[in-house]
N, C-alpha and C positions, 0 to 999 in steps of 0.2 A: 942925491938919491931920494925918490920918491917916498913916502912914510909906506910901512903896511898896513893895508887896508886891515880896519877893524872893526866887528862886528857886534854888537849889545844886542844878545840874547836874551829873551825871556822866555822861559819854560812855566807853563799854568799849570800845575799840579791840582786838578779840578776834582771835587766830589759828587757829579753827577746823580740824578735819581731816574733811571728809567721811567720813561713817559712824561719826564715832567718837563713840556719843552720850553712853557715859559719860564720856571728857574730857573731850569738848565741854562738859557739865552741869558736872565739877568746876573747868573755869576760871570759868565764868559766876560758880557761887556762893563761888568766891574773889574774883573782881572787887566781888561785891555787897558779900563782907564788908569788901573795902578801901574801897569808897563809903561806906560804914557807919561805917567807922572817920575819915573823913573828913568827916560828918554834914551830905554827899549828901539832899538829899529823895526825888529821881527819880534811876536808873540808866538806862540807854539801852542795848543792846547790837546788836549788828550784823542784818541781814538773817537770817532761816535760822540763826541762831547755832547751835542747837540742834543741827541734822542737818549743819550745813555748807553752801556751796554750791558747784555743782549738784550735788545728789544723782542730778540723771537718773534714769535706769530705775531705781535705786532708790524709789524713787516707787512704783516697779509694784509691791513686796513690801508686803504687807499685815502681815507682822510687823515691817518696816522703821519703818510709821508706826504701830500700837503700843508700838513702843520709843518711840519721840519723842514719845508722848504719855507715857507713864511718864517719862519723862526732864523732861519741862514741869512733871509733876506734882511733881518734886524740887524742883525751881527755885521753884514755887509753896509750897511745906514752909516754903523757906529764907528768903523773904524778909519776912517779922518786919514790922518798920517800917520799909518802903522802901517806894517806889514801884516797878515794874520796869516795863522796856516791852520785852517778846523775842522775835526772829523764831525761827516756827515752823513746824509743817503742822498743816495742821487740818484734820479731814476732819469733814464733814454727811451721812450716806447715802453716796451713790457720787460722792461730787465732793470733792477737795481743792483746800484753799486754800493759799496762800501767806499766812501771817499774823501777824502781832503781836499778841502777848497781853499788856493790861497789868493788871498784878500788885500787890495792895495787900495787905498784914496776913493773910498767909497764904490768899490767895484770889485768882479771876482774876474781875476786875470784866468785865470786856469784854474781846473781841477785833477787829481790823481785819483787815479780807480785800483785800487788792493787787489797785486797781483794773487799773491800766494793766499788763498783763502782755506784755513786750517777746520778739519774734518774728522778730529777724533775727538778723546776723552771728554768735556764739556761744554766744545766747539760744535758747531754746526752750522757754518757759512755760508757752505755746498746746498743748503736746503732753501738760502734767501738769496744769494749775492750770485752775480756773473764775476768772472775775475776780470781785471784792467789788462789794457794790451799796449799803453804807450809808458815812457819815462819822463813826463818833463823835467828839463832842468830850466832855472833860470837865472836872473842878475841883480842882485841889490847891492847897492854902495860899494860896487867894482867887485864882489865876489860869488863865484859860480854856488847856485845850490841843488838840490834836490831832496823832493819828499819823497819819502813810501812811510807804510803801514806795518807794525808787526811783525806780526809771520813772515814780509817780504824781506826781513832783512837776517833773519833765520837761517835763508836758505844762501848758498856760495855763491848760485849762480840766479841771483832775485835779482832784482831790479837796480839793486847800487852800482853790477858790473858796469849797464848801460848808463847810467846817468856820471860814473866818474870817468866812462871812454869820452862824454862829453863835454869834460870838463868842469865836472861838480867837486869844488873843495870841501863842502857842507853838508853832508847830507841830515833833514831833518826829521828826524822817525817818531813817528807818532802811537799810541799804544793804552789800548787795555788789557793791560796782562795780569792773569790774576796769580793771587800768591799764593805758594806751595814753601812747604819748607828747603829750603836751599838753595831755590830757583835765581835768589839773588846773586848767589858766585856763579851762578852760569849763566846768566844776565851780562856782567863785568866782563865775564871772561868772552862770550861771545862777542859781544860789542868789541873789546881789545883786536881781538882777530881778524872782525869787518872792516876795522881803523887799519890795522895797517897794512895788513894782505890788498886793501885798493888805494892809500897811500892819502887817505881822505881824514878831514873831523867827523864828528858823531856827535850830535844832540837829541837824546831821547828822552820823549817827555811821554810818561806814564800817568794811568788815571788810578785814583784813590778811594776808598771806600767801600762797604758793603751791600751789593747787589743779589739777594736769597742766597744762598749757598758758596757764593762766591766773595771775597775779599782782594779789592787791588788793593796795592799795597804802596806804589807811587815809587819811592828810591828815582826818579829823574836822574840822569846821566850824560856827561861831556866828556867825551876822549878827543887829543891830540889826533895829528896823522900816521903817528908812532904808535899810538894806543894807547898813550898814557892819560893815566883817567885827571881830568878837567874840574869835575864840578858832581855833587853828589846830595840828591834833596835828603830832605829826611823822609822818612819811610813810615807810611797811615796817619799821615796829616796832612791836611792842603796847604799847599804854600806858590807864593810865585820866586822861581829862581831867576835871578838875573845876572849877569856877566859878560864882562868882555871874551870876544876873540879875536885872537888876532891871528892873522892867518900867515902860517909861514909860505914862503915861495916856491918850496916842494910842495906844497897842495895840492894835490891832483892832478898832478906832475906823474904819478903812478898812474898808467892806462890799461887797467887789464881788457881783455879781448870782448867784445861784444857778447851780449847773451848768446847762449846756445841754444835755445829754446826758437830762435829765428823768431821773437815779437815784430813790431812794429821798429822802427826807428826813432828813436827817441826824440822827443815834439823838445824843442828847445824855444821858450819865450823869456824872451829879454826885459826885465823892467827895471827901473832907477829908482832911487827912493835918496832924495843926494838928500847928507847932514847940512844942518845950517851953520855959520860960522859957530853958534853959542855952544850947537850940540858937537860939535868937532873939537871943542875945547874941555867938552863936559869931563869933570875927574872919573879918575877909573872907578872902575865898579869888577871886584874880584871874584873870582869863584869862590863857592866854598865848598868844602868837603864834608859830608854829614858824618858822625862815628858810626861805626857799625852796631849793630846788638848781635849779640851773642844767637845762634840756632832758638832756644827756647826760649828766649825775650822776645825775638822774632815771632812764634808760634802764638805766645800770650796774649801780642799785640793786635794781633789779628783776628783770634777770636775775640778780646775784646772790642774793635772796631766793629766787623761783625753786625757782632750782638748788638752794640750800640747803632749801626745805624738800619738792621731789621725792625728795631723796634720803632726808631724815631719813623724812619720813611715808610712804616706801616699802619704810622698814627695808633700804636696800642701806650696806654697812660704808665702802666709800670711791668713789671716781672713777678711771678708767683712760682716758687718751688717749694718740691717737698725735700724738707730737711730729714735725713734717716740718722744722723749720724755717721755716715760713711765719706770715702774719700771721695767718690763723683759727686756727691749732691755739695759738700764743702767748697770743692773746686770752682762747681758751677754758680757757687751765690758769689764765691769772692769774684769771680770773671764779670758779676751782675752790678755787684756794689760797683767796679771801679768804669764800666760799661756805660752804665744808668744814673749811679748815687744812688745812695745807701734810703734814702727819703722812697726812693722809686721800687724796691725791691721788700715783698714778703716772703716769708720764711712759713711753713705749713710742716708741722710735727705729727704724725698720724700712727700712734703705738701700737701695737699688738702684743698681746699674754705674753710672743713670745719678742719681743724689745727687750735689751738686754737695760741694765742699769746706766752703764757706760755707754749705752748708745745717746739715754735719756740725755744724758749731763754731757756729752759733748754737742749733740745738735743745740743746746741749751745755751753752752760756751759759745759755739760758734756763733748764732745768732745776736747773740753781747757783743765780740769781738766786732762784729762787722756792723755793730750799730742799727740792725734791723729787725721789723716790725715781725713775731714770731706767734703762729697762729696754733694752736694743739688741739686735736680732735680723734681724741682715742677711737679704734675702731672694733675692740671688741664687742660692741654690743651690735652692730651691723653684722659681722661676721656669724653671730650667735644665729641672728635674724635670716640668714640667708641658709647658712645649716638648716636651722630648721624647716625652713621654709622647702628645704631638697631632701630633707631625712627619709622620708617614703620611696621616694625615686631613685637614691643611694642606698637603700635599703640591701644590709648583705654586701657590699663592696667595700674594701678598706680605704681607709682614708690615704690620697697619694696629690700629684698634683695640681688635680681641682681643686683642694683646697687653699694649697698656697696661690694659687693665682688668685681667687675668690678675693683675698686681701689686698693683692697688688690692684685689682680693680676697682674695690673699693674705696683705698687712694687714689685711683685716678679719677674714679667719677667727681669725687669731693675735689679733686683740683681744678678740673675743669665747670665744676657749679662755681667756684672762686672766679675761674675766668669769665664765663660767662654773665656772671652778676655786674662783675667790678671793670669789665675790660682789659683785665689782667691778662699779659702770653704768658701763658705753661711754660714754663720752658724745662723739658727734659733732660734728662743727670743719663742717659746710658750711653758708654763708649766705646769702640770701635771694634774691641775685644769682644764685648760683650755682641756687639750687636751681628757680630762678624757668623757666631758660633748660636745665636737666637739665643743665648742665656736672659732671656727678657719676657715679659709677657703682654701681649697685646692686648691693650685698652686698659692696659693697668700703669709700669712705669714707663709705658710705650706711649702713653697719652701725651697730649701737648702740642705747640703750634712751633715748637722749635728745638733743635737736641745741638746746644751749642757745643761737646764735646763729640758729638755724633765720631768724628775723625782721628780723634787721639786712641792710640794706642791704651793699654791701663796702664801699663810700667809709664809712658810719656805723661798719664794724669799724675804720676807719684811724682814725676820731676820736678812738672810746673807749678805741683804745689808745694813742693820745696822750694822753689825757685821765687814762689808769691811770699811766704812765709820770710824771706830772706831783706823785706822792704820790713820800717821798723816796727810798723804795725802786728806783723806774725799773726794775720786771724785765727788761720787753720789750726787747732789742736792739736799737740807731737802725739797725742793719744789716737788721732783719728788716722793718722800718716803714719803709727807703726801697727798697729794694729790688723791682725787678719781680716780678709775682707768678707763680707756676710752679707746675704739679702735677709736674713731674720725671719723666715715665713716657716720655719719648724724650730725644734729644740737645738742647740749646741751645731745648726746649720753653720758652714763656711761653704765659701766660693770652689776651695780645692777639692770638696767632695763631689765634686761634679766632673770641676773644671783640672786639667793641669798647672801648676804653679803659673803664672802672667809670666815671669823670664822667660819660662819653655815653650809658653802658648802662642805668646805675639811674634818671637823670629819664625812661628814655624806659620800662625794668620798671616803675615808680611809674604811668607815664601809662595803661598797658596793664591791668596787674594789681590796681593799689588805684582807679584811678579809670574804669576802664575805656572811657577813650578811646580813638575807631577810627582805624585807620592816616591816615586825614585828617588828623584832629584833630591826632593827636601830629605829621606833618609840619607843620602850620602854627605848631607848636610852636619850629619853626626847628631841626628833626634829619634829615637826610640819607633821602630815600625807603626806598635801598636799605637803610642800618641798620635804620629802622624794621622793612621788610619782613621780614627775616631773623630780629631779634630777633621779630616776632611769630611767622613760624612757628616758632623755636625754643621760645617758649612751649606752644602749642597742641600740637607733639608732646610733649611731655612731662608730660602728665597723668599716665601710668603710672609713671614713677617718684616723683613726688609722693605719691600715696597712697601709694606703700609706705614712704616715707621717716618715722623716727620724728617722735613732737610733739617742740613744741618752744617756747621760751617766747613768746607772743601781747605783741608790741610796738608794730605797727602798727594804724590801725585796720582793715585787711583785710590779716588774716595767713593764709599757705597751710595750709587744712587745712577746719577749719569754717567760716571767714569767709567763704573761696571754694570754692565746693561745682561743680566743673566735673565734665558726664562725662566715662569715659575713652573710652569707646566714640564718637564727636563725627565728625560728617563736615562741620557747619558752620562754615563760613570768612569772617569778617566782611571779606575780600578776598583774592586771592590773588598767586601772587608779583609784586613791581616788576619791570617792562620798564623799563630804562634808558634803551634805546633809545627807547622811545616815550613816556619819561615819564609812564607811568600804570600803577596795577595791572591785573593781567588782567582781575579782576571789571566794574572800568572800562571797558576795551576792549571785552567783551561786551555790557555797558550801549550803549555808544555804537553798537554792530553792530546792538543790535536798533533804537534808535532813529532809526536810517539815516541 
């Protein structure tokens, strides 16, 4: 009985830089030559490898995809005796594709055009790409395979139906998918369902790294034809996975029914790629399975990846924050230290009359803790300067909050004379809480060229700075983590005097903002009318300082910016304020008026 045919996959878990098509090209055909050296049949590399992803308006430059084709053409030079399979752009006349071209002995046998082109929250395909209309499948060392892209394999009835009626045992999915918290169990679990609902393997090979806003996260994946998971990278680090498969004889053996969609008929090219006696004999090469992290390990890692590579692929020298004493700007230096190094990261302490003692002496602590360069620049005498400098024109008005903002700007101007002197990024301490409800002031702690917490919840900044605190180091002060939260811009000022307790405030920003439940909704949620009330209109005024507020790293799956696209100009009110008295909102009450 004949052996089963076996396959040595390599999966390129690549870090990509948007635009940068010659690195991009020399990590690619460094990865080919370490699959090479590992004697790899087939190489796999991420989505877009080539250009990055999103290129966006890049897209529009017609020298841009010139470059990327000469850049394909390198990758095509280099790969000898490999298989390659590489996300690229392909343009036909006036239409580009989104594509994967696979690459055999110095030549590109075929390419796959990206069915399913994804059109929401930070997606925008629909705006550059035509979608693909055929399935190749093909033949390496006796077994069936087929590519698609992403989003193609998302949907039930994408492209894998046709390519495994074809008799694809392989199919290899290519991807930049970015990370969100928990996206990886529904990752696994989709992939499990694609494997065995068409009776196929699955090798998906993800791209890693930090691109503005956005963080891949990589996790690479192999499932059986059963669904049972193969093979598993680690997750926000580049690596090349390599493995055997071997293919069992129900492979693709499962035919489910032709797309529905009525495409094209699936383009089927045939190519051979025969092992040599030495490679037929090569020892096995296993999967492996990477361990999980925990939800907020996961969360941690990402914005530190992030941060860390906003900064390097921005060519900025180090990180500048101001230290208050509080649990966001804490959170934010240690996410800096272990992003950057501790060498690369200053600390900016900027007091006012009303800084409390304990603010003093833990921003102080923290800065020791974390080994970094700590800058102080008391701002009463600025603040004095600018009072007076308005005392005429204030003249008769009581003091309210021009004046605390006065000070939040005053630290920011002084932040950013730091960046601008030194090439220092700002990088902003305000969280998703905050930024959700405008608890913020623009051009003050709103200044800066980056808001790495931008997406965390406040209650999620308490976790992960418990959750930092827990390595043996413990920088964070248990002073600054229990302590009531405060901007410090009046006397015996707290957060709560404003704000509703953070437990009460973020289930009810989460119901409003990511799910977009209406004030019913979220009251039947069992939260108090009037909180809701007020939390909603604190939302809905403050669109305008949202958009001006810097990006910041995408955590959730609706983070402020692209994912929620509101205008600022907006006169509609999905209710208006809570009558206590009457137990209804006004919108209510006019309801009930008209219908007598």
């Amino acid at each position: 009985m004949a052996p089963l045919p076996t396959l040595r996959i390599a999966l390129a878990q690549l870090n990509p830089a948007v635009g940068d098509l010659s690195g991009n090209t020399e990590k690619i055909v460094a990865a080919m030559k370490s699959a090479r050296h590992r004697e790899a049949d087939l190489v796999a590399f991420p989505e877009m490898a080539i250009s990055g992803y999103p290129p966006e308006d890049l897209l529009h430059k017609p020298q841009f995809i010139e470059e990327n084709r000469r850049a394909l053409a390198q990758v095509i030079r280099e790969s000898t005796d490999l298989a390659v399979v590489v996300g690229c752009i392909e343009q036909e006349q006036d239409r580009l594709y989104n594509a994967a071209a696979l690459i055999h002995k110095g030549r590109q046998v075929l390419s796959y055009h990206k069915w399913r082109l994804p059109n929401y929250g930070v997606f925008d395909e629909n705006r550059y790409f035509s979608p693909g209309v055929v399935a190749p499948v093909f033949q390496l060392n006796g077994v069936m395979l087929g590519i698609n892209i992403c989003e193609d394999i998302w949907s039930k009835d994408g492209p894998i139906q046709s390519q495994v009626a074809c008799g694809a045992q392989l199919i290899i999915n290519i991807n930049a998918s970015p990370f969100q918290a928990n996206k990886g169990k529904q990752r696994e679990a989709l992939l499990r369902k694609r494997a065995r609902e068409n009776g196929t393997c699955i090798a998906y090979v993800n791209m890693v790294g930090g691109q503005d806003e956005l963080v891949f996260d990589g996790g690479s994946l192999a499932f059986d034809q059963q669904g049972s998971l193969l093979a598993r990278a680690e997750h926000f680090e580049e690596t090349l996975m390599v493995f055997d498969l071997r293919m069992n004889q129900r492979a693709g053996k499962h035919r489910p029914a032709a797309d529905p969609l009525n495409r094209a008929n699936p383009e089927v090219t045939t190519i051979q790629l025969e092992s040599s006696k030495e490679a037929r004999n090569r020892p096995p090469c296993l999967p492996v399975i990477a361990k999980k992290r925990s939800d907020d390990e996961e969360i941690y890692d990402a914005l530190r990846l992030g941060l860390a590579d906003y900064v390097s692929k921005n060519r900025f020298k180090k990180g500048v924050i101001g230290l208050s004493g509080g649990i966001d700007s804490a959170l934010t230096a240690a996410l800096a230290v272990d992003a950057i190094g501790k060498e690369n990261v200053t600390g900016v302490f900027m007091p006012s009359c009303y800084t409390s003692n304990e603010s003093r002496e833990d921003a102080i602590l923290l800065a020791k803790n974390l080994d970094i360069q700590l800058l102080t620049f008391p701002i009463t005498a600025p603040l004095e300067s600018f009072l007076s400098l308005l005392s005429e024109t204030f003249a008769g008005r009581a003091s309210d909050q021009t004046e605390e903002n006065l000070q939040a700007r005053i630290r920011g101007n002084l932040m950013m004379a730091l960046s601008n002197k030194f090439n220092w990024l700002a990088l902003t301490t305000g969280n998703k809480s905050e930024m959700s409800v405008g608890y913020a002031t623009l051009y003050g702690d709103m200044a800066g060229g980056f808001a790495v917490i931008k997406d965390l919840w406040k209650t999620a900044v308490y976790r992960l700075s418990r959750l930092r605190n827990m390595c043996p180091d413990a920088p964070i002060p248990q002073r600054i983590i229990e302590k009531a939260p405060s901007a410090e811009l009046r006397p015996d000022q707290k957060d709560q005097d404003s704000l509703p307790p953070y437990d009460v405030l973020d289930p009810i920003l989460e119901a409003y903002v990511e799910e977009d439940r209406s004030f019913e909704e979220i009251v039947a949620l069992g939260f108090d009318p009037a909180t809701v009330s007020s939390t909603i209109a604190l939302v809905d005024a403050s669109e305008f300082k949202r958009r001006q507020a810097p990006i910041g790293i995408k955590i959730t799956a609706r983070a402020l910016g692209k994912d929620r696209r509101m205008p600022i100009t907006n006169r509609y009110r999905s209710f208006h304020r809570y009558d206590p008295e009457t137990n209804t909102s006004q919108k209510q009450q006019q309801k009930r008026r008209k219908t007598g």
